[in-house]
C-alpha positions, 0 to 999 in steps of 0.5 A: 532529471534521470540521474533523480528518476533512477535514485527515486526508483531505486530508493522505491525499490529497496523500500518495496523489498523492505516493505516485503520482508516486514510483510511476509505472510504467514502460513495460514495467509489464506484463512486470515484473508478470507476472514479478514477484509483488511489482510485481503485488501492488504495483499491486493495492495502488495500486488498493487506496488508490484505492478506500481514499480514494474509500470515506473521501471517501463515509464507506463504511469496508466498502469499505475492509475489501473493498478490503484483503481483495483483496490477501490472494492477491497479498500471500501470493504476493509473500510467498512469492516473497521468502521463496524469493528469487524477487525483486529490487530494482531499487534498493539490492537489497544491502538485502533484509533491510531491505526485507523487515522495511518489507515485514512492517510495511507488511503489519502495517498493511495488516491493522490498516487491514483491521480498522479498516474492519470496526470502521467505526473512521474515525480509525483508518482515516484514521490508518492510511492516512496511516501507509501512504502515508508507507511507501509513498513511503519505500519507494519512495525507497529501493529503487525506481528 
């Protein structure tokens, strides 16, 4: 069961360095977050998985569920910033509908990674992390310049 944990971790830790580079903010990151409560919640959700992978190296599955619950606020404000057409995409913006259903799942499994960090569930919040990760780049890829 270790020799899984470790090669889950370290999968997730690729990912989280994959997913970094795909996100490389640009210069004028602050100006496009205040602006734009999705990029703020997107860069608490960076912080997020930084704290998520740090807490799975330490075995600490409580941080992880207080990791997630700091980004109920920006989550719930970028929600309702595309519900009121409030933002853009910097990239294939023609597909909003799209982004908002990867947005609605990517969220589903943010909550489901929350519970399994109360649970002190490790598999689960390993399997969840790596399902984020992968979204994240997706994501990314597809609507992120």
């Amino acid at each position: 069961m270790l020799k899984r944990i470790l090669k889950a971790f370290s999968l997730t830790v690729m990912l989280l360095f994959a997913g970094h580079l795909a996100a490389a903010a640009p210069a004028n990151q602050a100006q496009r977050s205040a602006a734009n409560p999705l990029i703020t919640e997107m860069t608490m959700v960076e912080t997020a998985v930084r704290d998520t992978v740090s807490a799975i190296a330490q075995g600490d599955t409580g941080r992880v569920a207080k990791s997630i619950e700091s980004l109920r606020e920006p989550m719930q404000k970028a929600q309702q910033a595309l519900q009121a057409g409030a933002v853009s995409l910097p990239k294939n913006g023609d597909r909003l509908d799209e982004f908002q259903r990867s947005y609605d799942s990517f969220h589903a499994q943010v909550e489901a990674l929350g519970r399994a960090g109360n649970r002190n569930n490790i598999e689960a919040v390993l399997m969840i992390t790596k399902q984020l990760l992968e979204s994240c780049v997706t994501c990314h890829r597809t609507f992120r310049k």
